[in-house]
N, C-alpha and C positions, 0 to 999 in steps of 0.2 A: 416286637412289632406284631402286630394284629393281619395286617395288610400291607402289602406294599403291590402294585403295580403301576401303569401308566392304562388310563382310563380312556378309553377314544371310539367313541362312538358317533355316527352322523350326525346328533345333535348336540356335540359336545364343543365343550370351548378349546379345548385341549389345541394349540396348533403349535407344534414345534419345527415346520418344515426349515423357518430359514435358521435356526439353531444346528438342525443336521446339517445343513447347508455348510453352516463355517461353521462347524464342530468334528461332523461325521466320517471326516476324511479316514480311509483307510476300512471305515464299514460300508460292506456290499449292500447294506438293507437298512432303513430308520428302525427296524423290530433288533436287527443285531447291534445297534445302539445303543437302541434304549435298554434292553439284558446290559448290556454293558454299564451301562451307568446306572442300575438297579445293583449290578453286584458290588461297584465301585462304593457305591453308599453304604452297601451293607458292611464294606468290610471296614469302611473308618468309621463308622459308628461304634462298631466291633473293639476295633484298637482304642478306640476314645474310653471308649467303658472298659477297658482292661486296664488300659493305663493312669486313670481317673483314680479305678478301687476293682483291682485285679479279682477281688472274692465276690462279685455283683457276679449273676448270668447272664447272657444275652441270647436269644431267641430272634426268630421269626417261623410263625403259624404256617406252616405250607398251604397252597391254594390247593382247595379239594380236588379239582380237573388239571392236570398236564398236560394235554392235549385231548381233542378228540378225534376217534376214530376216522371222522371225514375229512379230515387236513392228514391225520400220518396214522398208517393201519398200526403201529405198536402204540397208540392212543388208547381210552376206554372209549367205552360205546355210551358216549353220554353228548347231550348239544348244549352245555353250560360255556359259561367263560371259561377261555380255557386259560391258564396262566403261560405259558409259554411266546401263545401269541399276543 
């Protein structure tokens, strides 16, 4: 995968509120969700393609920024997207 996150910006269509609604039980946040269901995908993509043709690789590109500095000081000092949030 090139990319994977959840894209949500003010002017975006992105609306999953009443999904967390009757999905989210048990996450404190819609951001610890959706991590969640981003790792959830990664990982049966993962087994699909291992157990499809176990000699295939699979990958995903890290997103350049992890956080930044302004949200958690062990972030870099950068104001990109950060993939975390």
């Amino acid at each position: 995968f090139d990319d994977y996150f959840y894209t949500e910006t003010p002017g975006s269509t992105l609306n999953d509120a009443w999904t967390f609604r009757r999905y989210g039980e048990g996450f404190a946040a819609k951001a610890d969700w959706r991590r969640h269901n981003t790792q959830q995908l990664i990982v049966q993509v993962s087994r699909a393609i291992k157990q499809a043709k176990p000699e295939v690789e699979f990958g995903v590109s890290p997103a350049g920024v992890w956080r930044n500095r302004s949200f958690d000081p062990a972030g870099s000092d950068t104001r990109g997207a950060a993939a975390y949030d």
